[in-house]
N, C-alpha and C positions, 0 to 999 in steps of 0.2 A: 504494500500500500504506500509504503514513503518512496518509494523507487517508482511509482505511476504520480503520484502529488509532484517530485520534481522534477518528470516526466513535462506535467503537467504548463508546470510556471517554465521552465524551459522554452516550449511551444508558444505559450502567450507571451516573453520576453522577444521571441525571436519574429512574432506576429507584428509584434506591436513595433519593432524597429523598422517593417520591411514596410508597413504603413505610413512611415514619419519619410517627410522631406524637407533637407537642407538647401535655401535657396540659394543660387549662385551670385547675384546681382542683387546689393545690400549697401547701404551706406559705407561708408568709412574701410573700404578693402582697397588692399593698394597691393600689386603685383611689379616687385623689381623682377625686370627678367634682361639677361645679357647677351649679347648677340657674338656667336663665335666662330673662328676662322681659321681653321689650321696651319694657315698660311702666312700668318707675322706671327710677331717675336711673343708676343701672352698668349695667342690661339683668341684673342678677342677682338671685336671691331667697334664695341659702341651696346649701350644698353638704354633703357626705359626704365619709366615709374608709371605706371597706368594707376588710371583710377578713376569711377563713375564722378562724373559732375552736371547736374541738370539734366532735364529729356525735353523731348521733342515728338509731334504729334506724325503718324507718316502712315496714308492710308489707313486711319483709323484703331492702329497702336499708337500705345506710347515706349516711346525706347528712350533708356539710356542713355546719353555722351558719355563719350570716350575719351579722357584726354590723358596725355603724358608730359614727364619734366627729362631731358635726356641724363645719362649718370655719364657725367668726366672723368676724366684722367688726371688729377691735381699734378702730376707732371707734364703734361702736355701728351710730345710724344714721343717714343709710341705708346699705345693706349695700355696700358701696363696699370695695374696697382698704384696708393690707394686711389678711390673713388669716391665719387661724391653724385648725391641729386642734385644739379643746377635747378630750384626751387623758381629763379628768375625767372625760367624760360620756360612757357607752356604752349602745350602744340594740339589740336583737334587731332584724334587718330585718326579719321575720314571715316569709322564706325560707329554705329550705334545698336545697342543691344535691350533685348528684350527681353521674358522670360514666363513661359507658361508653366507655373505651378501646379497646374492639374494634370497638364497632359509631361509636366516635369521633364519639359525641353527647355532650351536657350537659341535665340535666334540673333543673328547679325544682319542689320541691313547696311548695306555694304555701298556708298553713295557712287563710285567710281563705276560701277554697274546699273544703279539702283535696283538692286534687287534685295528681297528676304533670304535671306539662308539660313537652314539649320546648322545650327554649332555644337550643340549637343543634346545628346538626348539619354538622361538620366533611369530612363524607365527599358535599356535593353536586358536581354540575356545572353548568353554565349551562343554563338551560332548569328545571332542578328547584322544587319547590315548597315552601319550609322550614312543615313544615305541624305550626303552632304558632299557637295560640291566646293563648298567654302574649304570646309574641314579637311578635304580629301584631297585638294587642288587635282579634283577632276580622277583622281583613282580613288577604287573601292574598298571603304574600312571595311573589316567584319572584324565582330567583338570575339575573341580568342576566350576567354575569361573572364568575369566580375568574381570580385573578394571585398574585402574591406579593410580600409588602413586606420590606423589610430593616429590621430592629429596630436600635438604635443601639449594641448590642452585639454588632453582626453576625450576629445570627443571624435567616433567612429561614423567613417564615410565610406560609402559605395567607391568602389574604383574600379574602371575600366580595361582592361589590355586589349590592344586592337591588333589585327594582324602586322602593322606598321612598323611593332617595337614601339610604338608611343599609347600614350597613357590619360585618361583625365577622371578626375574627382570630383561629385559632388560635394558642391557647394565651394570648391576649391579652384577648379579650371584644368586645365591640358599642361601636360608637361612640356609644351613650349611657350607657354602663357596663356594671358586671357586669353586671345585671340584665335589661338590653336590652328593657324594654318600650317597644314605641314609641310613647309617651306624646303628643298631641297638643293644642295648641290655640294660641288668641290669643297671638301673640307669649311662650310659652315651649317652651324645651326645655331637654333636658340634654346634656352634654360633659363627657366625663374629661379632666382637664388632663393627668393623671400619673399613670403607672402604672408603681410598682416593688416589686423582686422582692429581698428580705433588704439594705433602705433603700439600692439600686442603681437609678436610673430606666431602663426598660425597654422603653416609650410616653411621647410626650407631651412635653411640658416643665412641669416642676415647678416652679409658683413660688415666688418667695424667700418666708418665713413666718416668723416670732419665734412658732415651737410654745409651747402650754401644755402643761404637766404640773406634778408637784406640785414642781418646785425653781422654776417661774415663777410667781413673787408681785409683787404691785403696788410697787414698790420706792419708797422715801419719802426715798431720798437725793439726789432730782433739787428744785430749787428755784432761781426760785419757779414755778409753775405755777399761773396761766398767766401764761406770760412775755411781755418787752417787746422790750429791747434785748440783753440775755444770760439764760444760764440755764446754771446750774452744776450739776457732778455729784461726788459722793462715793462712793469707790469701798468695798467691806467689804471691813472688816480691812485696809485700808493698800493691799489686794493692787495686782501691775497689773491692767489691766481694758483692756477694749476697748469702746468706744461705736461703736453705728450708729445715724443718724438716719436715720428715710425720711420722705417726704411721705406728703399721702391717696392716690395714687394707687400706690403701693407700691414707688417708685424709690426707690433710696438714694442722699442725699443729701450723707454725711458719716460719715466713719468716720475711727476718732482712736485712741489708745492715748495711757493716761496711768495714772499711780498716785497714791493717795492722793485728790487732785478736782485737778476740771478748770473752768474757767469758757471756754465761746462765745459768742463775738459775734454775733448774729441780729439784727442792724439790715437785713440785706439779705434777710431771710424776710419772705415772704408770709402774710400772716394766714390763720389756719386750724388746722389738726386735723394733726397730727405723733404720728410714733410713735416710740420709744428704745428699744433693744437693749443691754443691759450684761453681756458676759458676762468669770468672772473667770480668774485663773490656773488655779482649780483646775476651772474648767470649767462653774462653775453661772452661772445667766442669769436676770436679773429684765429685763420689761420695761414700757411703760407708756404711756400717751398724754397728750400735750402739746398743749397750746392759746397760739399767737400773736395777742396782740391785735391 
């Protein structure tokens, strides 16, 4: 009898999840995905910050905006380590998405065409055919597999395997991003590193980054640059402050608290391309790039 009782609650736990939907298209989600290249020197070309901003009325939906901020290269180039979201600069992606809850698809209308596309459709099984032309750039997905993954906030989502080798998650997205085209060629693709939800990571692992925005300005009280043997910092207004150095490669390398300036010792750095992170008491951040001869 105890062995059919949790028999029982088994069945109704496993009822009652395959019942519940996680919507994809939600406030405050934000998808860094990095665009990559086998062919220079990181294997990278350039990345995004996607994220819903307002909708628009098209043929009697309403969808979505799509916009993104691009992520730099605080060295320039080549586009290597660390990075950052240029916060400045924002772009329309030329899509806009939709999302039917009931029938537990997502659609993209795609303006450069103006058509609807299916982007995904959350209600397959294995054997099924996600029959999208967006999604598929015109070849045929079939779902190899559904399982389910645990998010690192513990909560459990449907996930896809498609004949492709590519993947996507309720309420998550495609493991080439939102947008899930699957984009082909010579040694590129694309990868979300990180995906969070009201600045909580969600997917992924989010790398460390010295963000831009309008309190991060080129700061002119590090000197001299480029340095030798040391390199000093002056902190505003007296306040304390915290320094991070990282190398090119985006490890940190050195982290200090001091007030008023500070002088380091770099006789034992590697010549090269260094990045500084100054942020103060009251919370504002200048940062900047540094050159060891």
């Amino acid at each position: 009898m105890k062995k059919l009782f949790t028999l029982i609650i088994l069945l109704a736990s496993t009822a009652t999840f395959a019942q519940n939907y996680f919507p994809l298209i939600r406030p405050n989600l934000v998808w860094q995905v990095m665009q990559g290249d086998g062919t220079l020197i990181c294997h990278l070309s350039g990345g995004q910050q996607f994220y819903f901003q307002g909708d628009t009325l098209v043929s009697g939906f309403t969808y979505q905006k799509i916009y993104f901020n691009p992520i730099i290269s605080l060295i320039g180039n080549p586009y290597c380590p660390p990075f950052a979201v240029d916060g400045n600069s924002t772009s329309n992606y030329g899509g806009s998405m939709r999302e039917d809850t009931i029938a537990r698809k997502v659609f993209i209308y795609d303006y450069s065409t103006n058509s609807d596309e299916l982007l995904y459709d959350f209600n397959l099984v294995a054997g099924d055919t996600l029959n999208s032309n967006f999604a598929g750039m015109g070849s045929v997905l079939i779902v190899d597999s559904v399982s389910t993954t645990t998010l690192p906030n513990g909560g459990v989502r449907k996930i896809f395997y498609l004949n492709s080798g590519e993947n996507y998650i309720e309420s998550i997205g495609g493991s080439q991003g939102i947008q899930f085209p699957l984009i082909q060629g010579l040694g590129f693709w694309k990868v979300p590193i990180c995906i969070s939800e009201n600045n909580i990571p969600i997917w992924g692992g989010c790398f460390g980054t010295v963000g831009i925005n309008e309190n991060l300005k080129e700061s002119k009280m590090v000197y001299p640059n480029p340095f030798v043997n040391e390199i000093s910092f002056k902190a505003s207004n007296a306040e304390e402050t915290e320094i991070i150095l990282y190398n090119s490669i985006s490890n940190e390398i050195l982290q200090k608290s001091f007030s008023n300036s500070t002088t380091i010792n770099t006789e034992n750095f590697e010549s090269g391309i260094y990045v500084y992170k100054m942020i103060n008491k009251s919370g504002l951040s200048s940062f900047g790039k540094l050159v060891k001869l």
